[in-house]
PyMOL Python script that loads the backbone (N, CA, C, O; Angstrom):
from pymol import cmd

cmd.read_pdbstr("""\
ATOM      1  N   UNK A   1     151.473 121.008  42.380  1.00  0.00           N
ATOM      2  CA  UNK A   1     151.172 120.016  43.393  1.00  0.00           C
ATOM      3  C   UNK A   1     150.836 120.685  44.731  1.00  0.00           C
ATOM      4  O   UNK A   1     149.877 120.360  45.431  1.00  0.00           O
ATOM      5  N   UNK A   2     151.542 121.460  44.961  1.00  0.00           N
ATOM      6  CA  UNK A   2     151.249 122.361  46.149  1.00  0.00           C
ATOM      7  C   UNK A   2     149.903 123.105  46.328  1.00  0.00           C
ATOM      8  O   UNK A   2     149.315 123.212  47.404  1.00  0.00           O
ATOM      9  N   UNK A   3     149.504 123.589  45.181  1.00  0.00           N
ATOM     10  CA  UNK A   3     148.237 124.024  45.330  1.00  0.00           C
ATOM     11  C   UNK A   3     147.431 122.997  44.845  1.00  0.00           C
ATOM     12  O   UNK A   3     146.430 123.522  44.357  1.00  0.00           O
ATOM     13  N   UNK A   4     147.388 121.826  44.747  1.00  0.00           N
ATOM     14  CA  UNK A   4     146.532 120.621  44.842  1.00  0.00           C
ATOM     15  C   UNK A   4     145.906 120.789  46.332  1.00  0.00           C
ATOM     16  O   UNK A   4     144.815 121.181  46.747  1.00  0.00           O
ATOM     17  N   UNK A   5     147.530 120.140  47.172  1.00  0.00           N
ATOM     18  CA  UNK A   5     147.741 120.238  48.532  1.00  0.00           C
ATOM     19  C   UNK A   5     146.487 120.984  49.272  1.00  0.00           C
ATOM     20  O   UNK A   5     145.488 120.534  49.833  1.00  0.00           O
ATOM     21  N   UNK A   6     146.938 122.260  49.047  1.00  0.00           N
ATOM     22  CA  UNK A   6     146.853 123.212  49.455  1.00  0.00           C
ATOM     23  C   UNK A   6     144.808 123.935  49.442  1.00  0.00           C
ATOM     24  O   UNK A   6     144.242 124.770  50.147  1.00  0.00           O
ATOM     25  N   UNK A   7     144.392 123.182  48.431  1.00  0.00           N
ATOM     26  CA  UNK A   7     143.437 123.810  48.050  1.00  0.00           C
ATOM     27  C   UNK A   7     141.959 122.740  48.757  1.00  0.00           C
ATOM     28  O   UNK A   7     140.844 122.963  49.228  1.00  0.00           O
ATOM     29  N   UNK A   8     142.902 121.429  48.426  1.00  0.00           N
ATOM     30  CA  UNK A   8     142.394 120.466  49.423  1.00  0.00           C
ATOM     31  C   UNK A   8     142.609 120.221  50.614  1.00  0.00           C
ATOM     32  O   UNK A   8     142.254 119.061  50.824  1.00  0.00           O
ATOM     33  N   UNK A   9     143.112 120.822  51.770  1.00  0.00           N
ATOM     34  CA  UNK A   9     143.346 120.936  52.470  1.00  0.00           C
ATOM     35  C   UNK A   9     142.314 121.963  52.888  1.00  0.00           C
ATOM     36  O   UNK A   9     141.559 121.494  53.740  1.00  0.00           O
ATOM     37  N   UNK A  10     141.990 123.453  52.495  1.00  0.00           N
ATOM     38  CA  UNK A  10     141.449 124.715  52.621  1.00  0.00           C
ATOM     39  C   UNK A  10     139.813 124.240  52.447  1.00  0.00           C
ATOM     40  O   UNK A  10     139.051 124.852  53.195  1.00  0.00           O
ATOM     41  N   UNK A  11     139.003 122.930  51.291  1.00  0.00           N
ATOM     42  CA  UNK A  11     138.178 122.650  51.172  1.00  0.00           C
ATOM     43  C   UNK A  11     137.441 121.548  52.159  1.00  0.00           C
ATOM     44  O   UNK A  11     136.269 121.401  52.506  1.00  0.00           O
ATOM     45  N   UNK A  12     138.706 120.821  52.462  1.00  0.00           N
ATOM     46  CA  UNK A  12     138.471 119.837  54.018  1.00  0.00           C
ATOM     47  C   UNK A  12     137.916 120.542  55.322  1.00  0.00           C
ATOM     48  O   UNK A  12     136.963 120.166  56.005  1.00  0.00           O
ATOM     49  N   UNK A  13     138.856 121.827  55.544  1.00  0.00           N
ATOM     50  CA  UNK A  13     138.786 122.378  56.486  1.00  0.00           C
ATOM     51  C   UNK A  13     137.204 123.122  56.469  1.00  0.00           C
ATOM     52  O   UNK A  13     136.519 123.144  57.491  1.00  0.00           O
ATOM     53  N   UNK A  14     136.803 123.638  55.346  1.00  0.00           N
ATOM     54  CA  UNK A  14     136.004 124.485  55.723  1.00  0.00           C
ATOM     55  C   UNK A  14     134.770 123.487  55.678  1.00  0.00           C
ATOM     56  O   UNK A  14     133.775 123.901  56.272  1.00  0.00           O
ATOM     57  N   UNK A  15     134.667 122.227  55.066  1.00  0.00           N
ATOM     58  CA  UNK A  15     133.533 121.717  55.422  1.00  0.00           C
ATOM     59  C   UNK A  15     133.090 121.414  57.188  1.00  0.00           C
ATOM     60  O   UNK A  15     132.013 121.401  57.783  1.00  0.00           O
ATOM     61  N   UNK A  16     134.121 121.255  57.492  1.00  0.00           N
ATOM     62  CA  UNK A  16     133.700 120.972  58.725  1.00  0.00           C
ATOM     63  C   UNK A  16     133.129 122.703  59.634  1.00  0.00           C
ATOM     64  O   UNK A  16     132.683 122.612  60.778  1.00  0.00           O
ATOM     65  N   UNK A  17     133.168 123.247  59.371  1.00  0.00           N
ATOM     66  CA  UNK A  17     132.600 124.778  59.425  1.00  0.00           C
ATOM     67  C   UNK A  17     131.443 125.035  58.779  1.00  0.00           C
ATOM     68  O   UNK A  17     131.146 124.768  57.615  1.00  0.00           O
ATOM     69  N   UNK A  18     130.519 125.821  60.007  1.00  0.00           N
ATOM     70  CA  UNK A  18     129.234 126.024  59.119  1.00  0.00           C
ATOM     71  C   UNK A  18     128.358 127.757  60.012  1.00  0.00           C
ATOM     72  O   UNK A  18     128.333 128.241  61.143  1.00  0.00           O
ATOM     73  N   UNK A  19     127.866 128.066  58.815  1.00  0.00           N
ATOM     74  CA  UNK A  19     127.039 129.264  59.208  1.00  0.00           C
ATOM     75  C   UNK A  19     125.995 129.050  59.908  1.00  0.00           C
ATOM     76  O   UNK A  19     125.449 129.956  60.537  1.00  0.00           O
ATOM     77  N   UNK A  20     125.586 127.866  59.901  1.00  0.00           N
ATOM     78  CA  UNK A  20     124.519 127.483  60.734  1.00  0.00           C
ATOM     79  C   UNK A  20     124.585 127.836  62.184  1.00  0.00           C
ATOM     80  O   UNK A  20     125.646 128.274  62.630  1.00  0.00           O
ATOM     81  N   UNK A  21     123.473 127.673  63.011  1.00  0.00           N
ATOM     82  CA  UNK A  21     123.933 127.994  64.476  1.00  0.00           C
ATOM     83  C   UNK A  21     122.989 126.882  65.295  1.00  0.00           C
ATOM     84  O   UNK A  21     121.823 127.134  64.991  1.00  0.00           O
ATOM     85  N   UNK A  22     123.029 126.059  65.965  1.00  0.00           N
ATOM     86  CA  UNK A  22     122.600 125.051  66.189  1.00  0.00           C
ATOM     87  C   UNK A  22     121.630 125.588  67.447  1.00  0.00           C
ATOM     88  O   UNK A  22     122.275 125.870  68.456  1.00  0.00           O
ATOM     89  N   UNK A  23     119.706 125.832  67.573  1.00  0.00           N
ATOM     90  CA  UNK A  23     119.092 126.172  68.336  1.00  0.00           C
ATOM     91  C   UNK A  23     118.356 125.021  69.175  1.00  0.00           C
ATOM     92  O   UNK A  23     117.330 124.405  68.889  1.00  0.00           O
ATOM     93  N   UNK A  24     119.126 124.925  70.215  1.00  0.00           N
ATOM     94  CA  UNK A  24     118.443 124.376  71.884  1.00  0.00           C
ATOM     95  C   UNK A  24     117.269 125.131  72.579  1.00  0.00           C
ATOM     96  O   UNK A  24     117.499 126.283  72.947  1.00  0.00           O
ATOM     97  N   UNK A  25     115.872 124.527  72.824  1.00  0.00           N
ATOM     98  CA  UNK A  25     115.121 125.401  73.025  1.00  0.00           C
ATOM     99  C   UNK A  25     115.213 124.101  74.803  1.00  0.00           C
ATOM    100  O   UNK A  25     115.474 122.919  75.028  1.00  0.00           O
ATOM    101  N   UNK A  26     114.816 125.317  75.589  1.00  0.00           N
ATOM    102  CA  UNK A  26     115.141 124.044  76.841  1.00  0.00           C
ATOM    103  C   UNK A  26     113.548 123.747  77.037  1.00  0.00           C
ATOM    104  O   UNK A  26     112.630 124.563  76.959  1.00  0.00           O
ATOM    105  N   UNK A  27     113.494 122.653  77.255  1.00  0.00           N
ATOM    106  CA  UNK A  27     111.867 121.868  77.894  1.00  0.00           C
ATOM    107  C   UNK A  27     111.809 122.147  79.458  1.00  0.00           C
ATOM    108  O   UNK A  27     112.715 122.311  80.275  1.00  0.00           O
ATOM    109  N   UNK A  28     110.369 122.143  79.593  1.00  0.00           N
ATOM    110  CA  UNK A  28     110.255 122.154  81.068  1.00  0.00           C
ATOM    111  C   UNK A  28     110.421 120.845  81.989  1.00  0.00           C
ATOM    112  O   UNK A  28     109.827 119.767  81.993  1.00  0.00           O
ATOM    113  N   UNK A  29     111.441 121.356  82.747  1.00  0.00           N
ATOM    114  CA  UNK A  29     111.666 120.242  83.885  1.00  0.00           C
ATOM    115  C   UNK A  29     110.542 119.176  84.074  1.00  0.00           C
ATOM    116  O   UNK A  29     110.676 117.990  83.775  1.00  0.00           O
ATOM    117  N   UNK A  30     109.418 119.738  84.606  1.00  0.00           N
ATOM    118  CA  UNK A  30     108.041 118.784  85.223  1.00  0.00           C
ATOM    119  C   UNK A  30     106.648 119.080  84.482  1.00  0.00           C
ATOM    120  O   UNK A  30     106.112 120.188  84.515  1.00  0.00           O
ATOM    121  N   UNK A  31     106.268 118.271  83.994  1.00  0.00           N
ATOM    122  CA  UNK A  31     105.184 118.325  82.916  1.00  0.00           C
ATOM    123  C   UNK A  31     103.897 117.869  83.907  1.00  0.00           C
ATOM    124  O   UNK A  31     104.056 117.062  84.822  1.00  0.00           O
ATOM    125  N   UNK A  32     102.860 118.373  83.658  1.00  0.00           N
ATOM    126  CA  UNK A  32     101.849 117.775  84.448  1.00  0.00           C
ATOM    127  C   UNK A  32     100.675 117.638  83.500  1.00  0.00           C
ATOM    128  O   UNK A  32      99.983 118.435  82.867  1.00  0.00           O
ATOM    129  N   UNK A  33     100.715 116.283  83.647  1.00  0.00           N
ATOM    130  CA  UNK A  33      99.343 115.710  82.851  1.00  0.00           C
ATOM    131  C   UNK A  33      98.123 114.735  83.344  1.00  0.00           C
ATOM    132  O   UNK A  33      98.231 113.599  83.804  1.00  0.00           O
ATOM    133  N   UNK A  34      97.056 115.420  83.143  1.00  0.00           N
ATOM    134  CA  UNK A  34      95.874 114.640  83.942  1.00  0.00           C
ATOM    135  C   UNK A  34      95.265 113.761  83.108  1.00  0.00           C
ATOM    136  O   UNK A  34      95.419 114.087  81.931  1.00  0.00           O
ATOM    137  N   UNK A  35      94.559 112.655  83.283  1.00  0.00           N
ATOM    138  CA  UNK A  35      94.004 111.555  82.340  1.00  0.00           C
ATOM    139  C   UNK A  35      92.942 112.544  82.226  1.00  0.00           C
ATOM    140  O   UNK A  35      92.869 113.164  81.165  1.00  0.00           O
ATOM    141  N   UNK A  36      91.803 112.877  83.494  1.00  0.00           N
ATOM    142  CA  UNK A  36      90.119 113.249  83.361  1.00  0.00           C
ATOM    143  C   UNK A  36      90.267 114.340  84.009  1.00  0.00           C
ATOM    144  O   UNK A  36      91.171 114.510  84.827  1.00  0.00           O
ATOM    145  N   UNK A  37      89.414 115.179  83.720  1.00  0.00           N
ATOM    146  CA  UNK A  37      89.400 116.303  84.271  1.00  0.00           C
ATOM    147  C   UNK A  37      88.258 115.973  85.570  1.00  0.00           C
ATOM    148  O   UNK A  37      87.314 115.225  85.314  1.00  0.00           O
ATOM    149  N   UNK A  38      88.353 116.380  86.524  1.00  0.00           N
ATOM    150  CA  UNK A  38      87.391 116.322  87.584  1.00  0.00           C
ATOM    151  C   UNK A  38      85.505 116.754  86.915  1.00  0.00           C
ATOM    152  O   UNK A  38      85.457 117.460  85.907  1.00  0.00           O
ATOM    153  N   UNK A  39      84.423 116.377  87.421  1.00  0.00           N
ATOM    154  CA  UNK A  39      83.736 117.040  86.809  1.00  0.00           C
ATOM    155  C   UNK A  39      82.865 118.600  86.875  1.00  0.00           C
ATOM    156  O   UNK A  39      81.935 118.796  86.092  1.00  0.00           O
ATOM    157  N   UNK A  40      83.213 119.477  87.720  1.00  0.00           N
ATOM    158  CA  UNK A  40      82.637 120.706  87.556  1.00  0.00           C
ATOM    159  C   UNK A  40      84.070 121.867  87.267  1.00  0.00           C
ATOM    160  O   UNK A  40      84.438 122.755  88.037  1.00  0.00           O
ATOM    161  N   UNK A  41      84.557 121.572  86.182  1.00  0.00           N
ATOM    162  CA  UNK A  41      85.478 122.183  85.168  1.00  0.00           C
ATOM    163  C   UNK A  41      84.453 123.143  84.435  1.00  0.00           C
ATOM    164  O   UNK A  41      83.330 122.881  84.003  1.00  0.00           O
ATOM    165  N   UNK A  42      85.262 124.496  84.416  1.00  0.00           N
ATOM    166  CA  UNK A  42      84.233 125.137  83.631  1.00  0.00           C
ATOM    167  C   UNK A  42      85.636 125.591  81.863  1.00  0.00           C
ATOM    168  O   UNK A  42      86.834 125.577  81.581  1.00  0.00           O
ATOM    169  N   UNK A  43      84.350 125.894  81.288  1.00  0.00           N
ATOM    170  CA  UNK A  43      85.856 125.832  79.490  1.00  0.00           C
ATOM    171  C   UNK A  43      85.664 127.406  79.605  1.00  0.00           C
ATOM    172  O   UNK A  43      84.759 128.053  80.132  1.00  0.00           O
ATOM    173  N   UNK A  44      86.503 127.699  79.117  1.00  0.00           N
ATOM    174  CA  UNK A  44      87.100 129.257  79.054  1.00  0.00           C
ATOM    175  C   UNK A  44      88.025 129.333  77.748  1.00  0.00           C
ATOM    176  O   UNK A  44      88.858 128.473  77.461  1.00  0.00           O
ATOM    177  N   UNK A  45      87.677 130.845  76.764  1.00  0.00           N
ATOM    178  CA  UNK A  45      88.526 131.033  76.078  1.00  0.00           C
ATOM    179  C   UNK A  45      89.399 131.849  75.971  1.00  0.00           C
ATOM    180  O   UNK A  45      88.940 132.960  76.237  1.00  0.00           O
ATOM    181  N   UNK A  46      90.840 131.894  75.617  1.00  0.00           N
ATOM    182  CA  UNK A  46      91.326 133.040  75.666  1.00  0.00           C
ATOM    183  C   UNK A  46      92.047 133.523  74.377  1.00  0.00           C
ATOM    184  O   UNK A  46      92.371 132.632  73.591  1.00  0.00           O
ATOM    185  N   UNK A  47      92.218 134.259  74.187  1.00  0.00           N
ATOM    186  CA  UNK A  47      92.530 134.478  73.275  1.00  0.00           C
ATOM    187  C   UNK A  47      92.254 133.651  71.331  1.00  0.00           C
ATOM    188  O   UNK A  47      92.921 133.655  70.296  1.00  0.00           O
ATOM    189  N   UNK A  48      91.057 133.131  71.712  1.00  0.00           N
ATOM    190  CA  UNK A  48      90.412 131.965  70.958  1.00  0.00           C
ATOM    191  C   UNK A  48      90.847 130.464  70.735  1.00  0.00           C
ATOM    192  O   UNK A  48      90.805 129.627  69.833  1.00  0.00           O
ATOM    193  N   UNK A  49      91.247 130.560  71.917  1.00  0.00           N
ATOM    194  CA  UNK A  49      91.711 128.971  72.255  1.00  0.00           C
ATOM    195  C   UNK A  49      90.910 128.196  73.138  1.00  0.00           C
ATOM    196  O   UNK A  49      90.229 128.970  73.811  1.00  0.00           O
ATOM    197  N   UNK A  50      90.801 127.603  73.285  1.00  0.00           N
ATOM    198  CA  UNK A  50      89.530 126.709  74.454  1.00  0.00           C
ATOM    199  C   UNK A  50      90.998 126.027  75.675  1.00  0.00           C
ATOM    200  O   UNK A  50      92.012 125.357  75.476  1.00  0.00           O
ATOM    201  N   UNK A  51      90.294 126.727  77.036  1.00  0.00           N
ATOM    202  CA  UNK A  51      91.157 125.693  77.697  1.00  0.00           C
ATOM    203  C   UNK A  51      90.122 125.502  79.580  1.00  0.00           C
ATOM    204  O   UNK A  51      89.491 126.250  80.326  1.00  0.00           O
ATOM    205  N   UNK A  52      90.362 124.654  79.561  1.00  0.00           N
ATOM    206  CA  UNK A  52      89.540 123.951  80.774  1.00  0.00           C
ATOM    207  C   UNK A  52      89.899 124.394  82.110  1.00  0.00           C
ATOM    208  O   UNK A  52      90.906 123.861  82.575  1.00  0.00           O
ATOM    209  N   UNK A  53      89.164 125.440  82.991  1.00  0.00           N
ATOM    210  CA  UNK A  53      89.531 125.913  84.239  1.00  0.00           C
ATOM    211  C   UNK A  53      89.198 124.997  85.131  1.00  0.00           C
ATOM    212  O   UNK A  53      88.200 124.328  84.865  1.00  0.00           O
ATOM    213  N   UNK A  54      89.930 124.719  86.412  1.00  0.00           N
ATOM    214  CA  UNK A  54      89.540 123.941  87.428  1.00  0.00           C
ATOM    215  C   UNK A  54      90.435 124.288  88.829  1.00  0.00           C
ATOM    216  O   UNK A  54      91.633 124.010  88.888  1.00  0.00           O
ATOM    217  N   UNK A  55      89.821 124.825  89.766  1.00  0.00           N
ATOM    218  CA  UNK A  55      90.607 124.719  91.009  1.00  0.00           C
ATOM    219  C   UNK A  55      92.126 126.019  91.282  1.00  0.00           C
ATOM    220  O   UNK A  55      93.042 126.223  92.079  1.00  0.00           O
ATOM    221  N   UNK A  56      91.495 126.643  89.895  1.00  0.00           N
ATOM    222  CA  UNK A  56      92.797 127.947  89.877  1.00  0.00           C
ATOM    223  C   UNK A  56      93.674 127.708  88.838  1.00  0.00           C
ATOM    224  O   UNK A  56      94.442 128.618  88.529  1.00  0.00           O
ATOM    225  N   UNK A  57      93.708 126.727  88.276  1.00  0.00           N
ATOM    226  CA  UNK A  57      94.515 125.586  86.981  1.00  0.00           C
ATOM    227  C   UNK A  57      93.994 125.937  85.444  1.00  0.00           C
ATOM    228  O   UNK A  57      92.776 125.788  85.351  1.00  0.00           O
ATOM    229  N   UNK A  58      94.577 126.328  84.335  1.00  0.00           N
ATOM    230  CA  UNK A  58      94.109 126.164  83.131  1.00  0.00           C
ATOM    231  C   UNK A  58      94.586 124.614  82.721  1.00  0.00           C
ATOM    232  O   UNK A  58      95.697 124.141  82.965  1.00  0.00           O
ATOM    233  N   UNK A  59      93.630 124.022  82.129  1.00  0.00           N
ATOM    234  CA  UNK A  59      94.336 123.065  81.152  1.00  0.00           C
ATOM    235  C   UNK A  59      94.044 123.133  79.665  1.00  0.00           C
ATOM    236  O   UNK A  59      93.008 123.462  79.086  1.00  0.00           O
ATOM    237  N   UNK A  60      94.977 122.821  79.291  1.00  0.00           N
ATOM    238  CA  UNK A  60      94.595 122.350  77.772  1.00  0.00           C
ATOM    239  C   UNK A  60      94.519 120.832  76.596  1.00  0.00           C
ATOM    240  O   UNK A  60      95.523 120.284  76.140  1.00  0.00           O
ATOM    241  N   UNK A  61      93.524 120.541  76.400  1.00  0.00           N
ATOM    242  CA  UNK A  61      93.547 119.052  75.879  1.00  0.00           C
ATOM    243  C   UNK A  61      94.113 118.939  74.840  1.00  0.00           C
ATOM    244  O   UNK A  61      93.947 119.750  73.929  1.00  0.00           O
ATOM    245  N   UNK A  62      95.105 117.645  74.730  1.00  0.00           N
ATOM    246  CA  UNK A  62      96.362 117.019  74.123  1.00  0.00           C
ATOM    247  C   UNK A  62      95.547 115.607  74.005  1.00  0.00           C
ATOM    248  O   UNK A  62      94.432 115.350  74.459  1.00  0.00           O
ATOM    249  N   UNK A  63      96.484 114.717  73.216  1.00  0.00           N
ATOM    250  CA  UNK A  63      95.646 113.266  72.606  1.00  0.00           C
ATOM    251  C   UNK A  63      95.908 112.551  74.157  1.00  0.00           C
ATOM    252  O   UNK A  63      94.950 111.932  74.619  1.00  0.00           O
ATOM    253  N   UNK A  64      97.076 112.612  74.913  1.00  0.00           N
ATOM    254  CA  UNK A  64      97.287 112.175  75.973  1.00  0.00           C
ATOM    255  C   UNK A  64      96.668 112.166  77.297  1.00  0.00           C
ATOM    256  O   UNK A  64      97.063 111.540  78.281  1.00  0.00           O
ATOM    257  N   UNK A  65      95.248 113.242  77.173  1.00  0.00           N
ATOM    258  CA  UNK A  65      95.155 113.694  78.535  1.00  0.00           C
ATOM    259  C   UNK A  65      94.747 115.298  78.587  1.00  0.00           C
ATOM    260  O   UNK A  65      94.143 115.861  77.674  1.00  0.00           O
ATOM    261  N   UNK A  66      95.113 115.840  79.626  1.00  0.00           N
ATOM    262  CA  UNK A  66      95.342 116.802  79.630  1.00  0.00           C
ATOM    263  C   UNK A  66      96.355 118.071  80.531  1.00  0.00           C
ATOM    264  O   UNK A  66      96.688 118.003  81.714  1.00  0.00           O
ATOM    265  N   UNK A  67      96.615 118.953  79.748  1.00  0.00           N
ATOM    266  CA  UNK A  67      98.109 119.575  80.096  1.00  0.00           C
ATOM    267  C   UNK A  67      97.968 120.635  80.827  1.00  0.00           C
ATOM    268  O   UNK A  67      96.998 121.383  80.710  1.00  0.00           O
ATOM    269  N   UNK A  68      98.770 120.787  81.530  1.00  0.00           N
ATOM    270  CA  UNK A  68      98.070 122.318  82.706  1.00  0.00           C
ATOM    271  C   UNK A  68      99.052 123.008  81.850  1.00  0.00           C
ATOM    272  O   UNK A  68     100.002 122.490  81.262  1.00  0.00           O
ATOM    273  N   UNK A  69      98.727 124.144  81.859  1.00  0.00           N
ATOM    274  CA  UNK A  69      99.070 125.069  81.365  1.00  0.00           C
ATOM    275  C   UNK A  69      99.389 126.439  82.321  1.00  0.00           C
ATOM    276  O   UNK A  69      98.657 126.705  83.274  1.00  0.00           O
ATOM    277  N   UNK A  70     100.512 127.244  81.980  1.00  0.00           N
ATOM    278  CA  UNK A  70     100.381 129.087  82.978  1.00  0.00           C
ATOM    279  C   UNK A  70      99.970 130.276  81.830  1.00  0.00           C
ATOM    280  O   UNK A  70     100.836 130.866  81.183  1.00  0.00           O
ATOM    281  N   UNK A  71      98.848 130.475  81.713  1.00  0.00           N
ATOM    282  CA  UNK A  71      98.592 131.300  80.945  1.00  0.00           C
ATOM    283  C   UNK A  71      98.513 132.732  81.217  1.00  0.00           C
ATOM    284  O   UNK A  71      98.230 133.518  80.313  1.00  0.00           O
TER     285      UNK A  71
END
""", "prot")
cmd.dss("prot")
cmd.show_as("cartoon", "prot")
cmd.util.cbc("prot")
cmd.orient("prot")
């Protein structure tokens, strides 16, 4: 009986224990998103990505708009 106890007790415990490690990636505070881009935007690639220069600003287009980016 004791090692009934005992074994269920040891199998309770360890479920609640895990090897896992639970990863938080943190988001950026302030997101900046433009509906239109102004119109003398010039497109630039870098690294084979397309992203929209304007005013010293990269952006990059999302379904929402578009996202400034620090590249």
């Amino acid at each position: 009986m004791r090692f009934l106890v005992f074994s269920l007790v040891f199998v309770f415990s360890i479920s609640f224990n895990s090897c896992a490690r639970r990863v938080v990636v943190a988001q950026p505070s302030s997101v900046t998103l433009v509906k239109k881009l102004p119109k003398h935007y010039n497109v630039v690639k870098v690294r084979g990505k397309r992203y929209y220069y304007f005013n010293g600003n990269h952006y990059r287009k999302t379904r929402n708009g578009y996202l400034l980016v620090r590249i």
